[in-house]
C-alpha positions in Angstrom: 32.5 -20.8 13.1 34.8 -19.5 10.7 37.3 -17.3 11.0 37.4 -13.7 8.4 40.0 -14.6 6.1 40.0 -13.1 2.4 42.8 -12.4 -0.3 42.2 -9.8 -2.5 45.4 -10.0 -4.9 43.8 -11.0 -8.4 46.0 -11.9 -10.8 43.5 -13.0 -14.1 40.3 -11.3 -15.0 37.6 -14.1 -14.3 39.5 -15.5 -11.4 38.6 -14.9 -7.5 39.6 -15.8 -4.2 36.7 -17.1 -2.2 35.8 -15.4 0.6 35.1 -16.8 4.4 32.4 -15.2 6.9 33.5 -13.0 10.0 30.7 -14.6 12.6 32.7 -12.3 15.0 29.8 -10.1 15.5 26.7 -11.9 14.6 23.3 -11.0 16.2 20.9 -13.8 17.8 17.9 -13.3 17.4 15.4 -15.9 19.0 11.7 -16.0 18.4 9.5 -16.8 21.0 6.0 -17.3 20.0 4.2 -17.0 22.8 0.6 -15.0 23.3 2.1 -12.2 25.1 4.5 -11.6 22.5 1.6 -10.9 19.5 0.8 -7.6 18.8 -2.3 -7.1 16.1 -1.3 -4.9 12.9 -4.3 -1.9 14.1 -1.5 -1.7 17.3 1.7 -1.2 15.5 0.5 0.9 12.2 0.5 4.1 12.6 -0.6 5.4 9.7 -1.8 3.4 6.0 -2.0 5.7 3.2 -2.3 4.8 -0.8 -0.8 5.8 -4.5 -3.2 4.9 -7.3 -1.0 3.9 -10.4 -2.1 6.0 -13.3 -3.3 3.4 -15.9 -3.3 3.6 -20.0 -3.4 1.2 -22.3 1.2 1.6 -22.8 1.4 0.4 -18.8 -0.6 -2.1 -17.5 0.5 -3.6 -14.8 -0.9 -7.6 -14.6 1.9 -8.4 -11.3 4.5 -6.3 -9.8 7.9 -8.1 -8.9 9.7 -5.5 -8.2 9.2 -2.0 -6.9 12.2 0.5 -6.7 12.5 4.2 -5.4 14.3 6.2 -6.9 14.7 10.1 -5.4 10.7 11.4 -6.0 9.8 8.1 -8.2 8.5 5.0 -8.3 10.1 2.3 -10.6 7.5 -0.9 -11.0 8.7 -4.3 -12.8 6.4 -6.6 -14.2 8.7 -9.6 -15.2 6.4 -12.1 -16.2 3.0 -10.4 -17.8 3.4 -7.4 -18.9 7.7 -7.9 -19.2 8.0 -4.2 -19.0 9.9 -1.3 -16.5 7.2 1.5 -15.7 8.2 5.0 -14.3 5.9 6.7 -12.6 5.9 9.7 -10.5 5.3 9.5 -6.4 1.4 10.9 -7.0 1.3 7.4 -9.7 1.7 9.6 -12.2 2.8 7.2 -15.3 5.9 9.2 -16.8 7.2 6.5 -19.3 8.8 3.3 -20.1 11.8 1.9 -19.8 13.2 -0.4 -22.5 10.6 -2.4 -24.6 10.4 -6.5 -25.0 12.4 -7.0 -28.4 15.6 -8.7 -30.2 16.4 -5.1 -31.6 18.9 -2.7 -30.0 18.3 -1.6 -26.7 15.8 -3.8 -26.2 15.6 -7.1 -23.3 14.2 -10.5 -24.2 14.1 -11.5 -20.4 14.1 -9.2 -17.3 15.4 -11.8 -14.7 16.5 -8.4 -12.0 16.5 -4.5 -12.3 18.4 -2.1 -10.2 19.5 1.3 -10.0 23.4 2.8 -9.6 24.3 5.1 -8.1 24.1 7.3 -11.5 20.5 7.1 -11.0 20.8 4.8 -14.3 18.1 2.1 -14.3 19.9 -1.1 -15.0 18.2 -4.5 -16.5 19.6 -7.8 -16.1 18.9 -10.0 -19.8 20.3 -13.8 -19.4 18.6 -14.5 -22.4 20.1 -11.4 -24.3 23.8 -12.4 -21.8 23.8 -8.3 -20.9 23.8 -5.5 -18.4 21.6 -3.0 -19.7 21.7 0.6 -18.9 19.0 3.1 -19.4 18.7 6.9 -17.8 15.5 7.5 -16.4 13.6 9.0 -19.1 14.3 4.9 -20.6 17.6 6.7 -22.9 19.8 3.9 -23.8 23.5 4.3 -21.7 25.5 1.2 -22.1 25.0 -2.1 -22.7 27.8 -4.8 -21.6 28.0 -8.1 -22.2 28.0 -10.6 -19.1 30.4 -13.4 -18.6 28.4 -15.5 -16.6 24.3 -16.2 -16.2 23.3 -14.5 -12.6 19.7 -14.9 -10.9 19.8 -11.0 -9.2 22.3 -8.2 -8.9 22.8 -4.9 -6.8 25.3 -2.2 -6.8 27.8 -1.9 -3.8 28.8 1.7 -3.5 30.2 3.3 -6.6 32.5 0.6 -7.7 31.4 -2.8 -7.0 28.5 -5.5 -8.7 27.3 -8.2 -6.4 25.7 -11.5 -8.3 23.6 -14.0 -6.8 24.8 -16.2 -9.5 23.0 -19.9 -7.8 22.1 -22.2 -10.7 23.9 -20.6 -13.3 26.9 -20.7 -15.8 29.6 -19.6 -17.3 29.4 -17.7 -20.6 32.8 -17.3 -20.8 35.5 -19.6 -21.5 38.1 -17.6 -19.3 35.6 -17.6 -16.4 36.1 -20.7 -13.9 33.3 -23.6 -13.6 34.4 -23.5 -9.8 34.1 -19.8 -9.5 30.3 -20.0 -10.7 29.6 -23.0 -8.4 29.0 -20.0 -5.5 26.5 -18.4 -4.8 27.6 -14.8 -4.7 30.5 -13.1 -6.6 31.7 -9.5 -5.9 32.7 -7.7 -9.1 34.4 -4.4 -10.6 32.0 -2.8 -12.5 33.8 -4.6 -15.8 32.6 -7.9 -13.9 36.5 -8.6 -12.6 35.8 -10.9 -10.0 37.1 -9.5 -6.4 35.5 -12.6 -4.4 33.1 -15.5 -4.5 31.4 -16.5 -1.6 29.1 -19.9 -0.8 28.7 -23.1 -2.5 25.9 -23.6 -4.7 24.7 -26.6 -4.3 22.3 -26.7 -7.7 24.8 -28.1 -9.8 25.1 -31.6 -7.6 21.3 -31.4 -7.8 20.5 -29.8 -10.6 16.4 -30.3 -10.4 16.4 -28.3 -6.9 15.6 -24.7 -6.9 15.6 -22.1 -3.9 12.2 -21.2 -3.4 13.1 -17.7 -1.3 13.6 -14.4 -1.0 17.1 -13.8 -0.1 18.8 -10.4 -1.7 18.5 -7.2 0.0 19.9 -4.2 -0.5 19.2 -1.0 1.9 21.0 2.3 3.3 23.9 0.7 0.9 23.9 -2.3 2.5 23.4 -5.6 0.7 22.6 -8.0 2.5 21.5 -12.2 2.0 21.7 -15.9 2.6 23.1 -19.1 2.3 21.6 -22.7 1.0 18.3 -21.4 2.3 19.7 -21.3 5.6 18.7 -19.0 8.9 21.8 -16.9 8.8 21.6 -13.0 7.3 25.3 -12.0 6.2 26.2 -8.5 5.2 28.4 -7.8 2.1 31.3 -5.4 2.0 33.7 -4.5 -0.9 36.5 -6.3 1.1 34.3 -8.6 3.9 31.2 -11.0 4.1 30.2 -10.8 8.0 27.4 -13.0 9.4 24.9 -10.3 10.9 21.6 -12.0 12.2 21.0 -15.9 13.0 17.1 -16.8 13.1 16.7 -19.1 15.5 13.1 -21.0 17.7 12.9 -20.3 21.4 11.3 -23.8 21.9 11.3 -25.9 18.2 13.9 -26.0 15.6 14.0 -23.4 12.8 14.2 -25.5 9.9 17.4 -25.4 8.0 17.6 -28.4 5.3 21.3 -29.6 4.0 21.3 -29.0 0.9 23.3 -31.6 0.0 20.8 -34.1 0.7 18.2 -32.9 -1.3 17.8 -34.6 -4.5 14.3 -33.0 -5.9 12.1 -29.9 -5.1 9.2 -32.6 -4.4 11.9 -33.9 -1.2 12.4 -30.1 -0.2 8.5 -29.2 -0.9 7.7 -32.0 1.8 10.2 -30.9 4.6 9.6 -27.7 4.2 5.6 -27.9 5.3 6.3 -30.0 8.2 8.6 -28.1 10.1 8.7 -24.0 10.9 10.9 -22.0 8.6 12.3 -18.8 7.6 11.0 -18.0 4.0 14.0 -15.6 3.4 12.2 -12.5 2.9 13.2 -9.9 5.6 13.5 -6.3 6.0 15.5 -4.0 7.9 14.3 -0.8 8.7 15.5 2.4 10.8 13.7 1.7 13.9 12.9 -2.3 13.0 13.7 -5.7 11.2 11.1 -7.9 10.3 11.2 -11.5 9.1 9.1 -13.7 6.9 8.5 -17.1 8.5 6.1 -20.0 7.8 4.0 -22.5 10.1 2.8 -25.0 8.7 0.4 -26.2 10.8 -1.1 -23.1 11.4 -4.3 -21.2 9.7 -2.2 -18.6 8.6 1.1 -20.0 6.7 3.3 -17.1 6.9 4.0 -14.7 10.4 6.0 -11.8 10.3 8.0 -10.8 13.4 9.7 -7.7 14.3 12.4 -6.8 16.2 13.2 -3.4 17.8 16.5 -2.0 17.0 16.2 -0.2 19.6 15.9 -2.6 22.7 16.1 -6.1 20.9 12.5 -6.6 21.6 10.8 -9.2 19.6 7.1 -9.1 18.8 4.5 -11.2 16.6 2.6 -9.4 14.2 -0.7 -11.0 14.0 -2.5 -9.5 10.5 -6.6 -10.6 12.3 -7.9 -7.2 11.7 -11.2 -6.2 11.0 -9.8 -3.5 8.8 -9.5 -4.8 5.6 -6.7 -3.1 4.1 -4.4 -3.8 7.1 -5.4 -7.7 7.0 -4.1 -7.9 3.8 -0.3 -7.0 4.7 1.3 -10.2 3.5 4.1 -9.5 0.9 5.7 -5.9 1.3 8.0 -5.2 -1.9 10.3 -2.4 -0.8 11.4 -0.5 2.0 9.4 3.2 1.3 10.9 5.3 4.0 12.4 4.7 7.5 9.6 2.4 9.2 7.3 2.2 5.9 6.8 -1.1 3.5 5.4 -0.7 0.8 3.2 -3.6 -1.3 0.4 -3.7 -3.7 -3.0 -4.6 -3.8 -5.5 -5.7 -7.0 -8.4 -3.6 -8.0 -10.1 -6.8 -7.9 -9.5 -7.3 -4.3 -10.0 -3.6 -3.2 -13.6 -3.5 -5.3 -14.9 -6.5 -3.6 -13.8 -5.0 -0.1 -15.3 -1.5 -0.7 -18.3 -1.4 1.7 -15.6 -2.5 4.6 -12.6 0.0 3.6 -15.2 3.0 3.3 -16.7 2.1 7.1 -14.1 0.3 8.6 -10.0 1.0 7.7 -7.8 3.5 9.2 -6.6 4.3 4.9 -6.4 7.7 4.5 -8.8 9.8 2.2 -10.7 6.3 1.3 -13.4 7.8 -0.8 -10.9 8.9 -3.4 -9.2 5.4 -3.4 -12.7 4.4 -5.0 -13.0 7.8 -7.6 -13.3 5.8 -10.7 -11.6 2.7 -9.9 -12.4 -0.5 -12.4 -11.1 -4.0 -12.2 -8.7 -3.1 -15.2 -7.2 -0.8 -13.8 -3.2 -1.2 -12.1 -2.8 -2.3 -8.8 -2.7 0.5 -6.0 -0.2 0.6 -3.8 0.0 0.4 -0.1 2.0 2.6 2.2 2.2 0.7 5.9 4.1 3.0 8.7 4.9 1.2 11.5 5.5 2.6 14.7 8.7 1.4 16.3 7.8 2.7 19.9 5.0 -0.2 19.6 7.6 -3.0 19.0 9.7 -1.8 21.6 7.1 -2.0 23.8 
């Protein structure tokens, strides 16, 4: 355990003190899979209801990687297909674009993250380009600001601050430290003055290994992550990290590799499907958390479990379900509202499972989920409201 312990005098622009985790007030929380603890999705959904993304031939969609809600819209990132930021409207509504692929002004060569300040600016993260972008919602350019070091993701902490998961990246300027980038996290002024650096990465010892989860989450203002693709959850402040949730197996070990003795993603590829882990993607809701983790040996690779904030009640969610929108919860995107997740289903999918959603699923208002639908058209997306009285049950 370590002790809090940060310094926040900086006396250079690129320099940082590095910051130590308060485990003071971390939260166990043990999984026990055991039969009584499953609970099937039709239990614990209350309600499933659907948006229809508008589609034209300026915003197809081919696969959503990020979804963010801003006051009564809906922001969809495509990173790898289409490369574009769609706005749309919370009926899927398409409104406009933001940003265009290009070398010209204004314009991103490579959206590795997007997210919004608290100016309501949409904000686009170009390594290629080495800038912050900045864009109001209409898709107006703002600012644009050149970066001093390479970072994988980024989020906003309050009004003031920049944290960078900067894992497996570099330096891009000379007054920046090689050290300083060999974290995983930095916590910057909004001029990218470091306050703090936190983690080690350990990428550059081994530089063909790459982290295979998600691990960044911001929500309510809180940002929260991991380390080294460990089972700990810690919550960053402007002036603190605190460790707030350790994964752990009632009977097995939650596996947690040391990264220092990996040497190839083949090495991590193999111990990672032998043993159970924690994939890294999580959310933490009003009423709820739920965790991502992976079995192996099991039919189903991947179980979420949820935890009542409530009472500390742990539950499985099993997603067997003879309704066939519900047995397809398996990668949320976003938080929607206080016990909704949010993810996206293929026209291609939906069309082949339209005899069973008309007759058999609790979606709301199915018929017009099918009103013209094609398999070009975008992906729809899902609205899954889960009822915390069931977990705490």
């Amino acid at each position: 355990m370590f002790l809090a312990s940060l310094s926040l005098s900086i006396s250079c622009n690129h320099l940082s003190n590095s910051a130590e985790a308060d485990y003071s007030n971390v939260t166990q929380i043990q999984y026990d899979d055991k039969a009584e603890n499953v609970i099937a999705i039709d239990k614990i959904v209350d309600r499933c209801s659907f948006v229809r993304l508008e589609t034209e031939k300026s915003n197809l969609i081919g696969r959503i990687d990020q979804i963010l809600i801003s006051d009564s819209l809906i922001i969809v990132v495509d990173k790898h297909v289409a490369k574009a930021i769609l706005v749309f409207n919370h009926d899927g509504k398409f409104l406009n674009r933001i940003s265009r692929l290009g070398n010209g002004h204004g314009e991103y060569l490579l959206i590795n993250h997007v997210a919004i300040n608290d100016k309501k600016e949409v904000c686009i993260l170009d390594n290629i380009k080495e800038r912050l972008l900045k864009f109001d919602i209409t898709g107006e350019m703002v600012a644009s600001q050149d970066l001093p070091f390479k970072s994988a993701k980024f989020e906003f902490l309050g009004n003031d601050y920049i944290l960078f998961d900067v894992e497996k990246c570099s330096p891009l300027d000379s007054s920046v430290e090689d050290d300083v980038v060999k974290s995983c996290y930095l916590l910057t002024d909004l001029d990218f003055n470091i306050k703090y650096s936190f983690g080690k990465d350990h990428s550059y010892k081994n530089p063909s290994f790459q982290r295979y989860s998600e691990d960044f989450l911001k929500t309510d203002g809180i940002i929260y992550g991991r380390l080294d693709l460990g089972n700990t959850i810690f919550e960053f402040g402007t002036d603190s990290v605190k460790a707030r949730y350790e994964l752990s197996l009632k009977d097995g070990v939650l596996y947690a590799p040391s990264i220092e003795d990996l040497t190839t993603d083949g090495q991590y590829s193999e111990k990672r499907f032998q043993e159970p882990s924690f994939s890294g993607c999580f959310f933490i809701c009003k009423d709820y958390s739920c965790y991502k983790m992976m079995f192996p040996e099991r039919e189903r690779l991947y179980t979420w479990f949820f935890k009542s904030n409530k009472t500390g009640n742990i539950l499985t969610l099993s997603t067997k379900s003879d309704d066939p929108v519900l047995s397809k919860f398996y990668n949320p995107l976003a938080r929607w509202s206080d016990n909704t997740l949010v993810q996206d289903i293929s026209p291609t999918t939906l069309l082949a499972l339209k005899d069973d959603i008309l007759s058999n699923s609790m979606v709301e208002n199915p018929e017009t989920l099918f009103d013209g639908l094609t398999l070009e058209d975008n992906p729809v997306l899902f609205f899954y409201t889960f009822n915390p009285d069931k977990v705490d049950k």
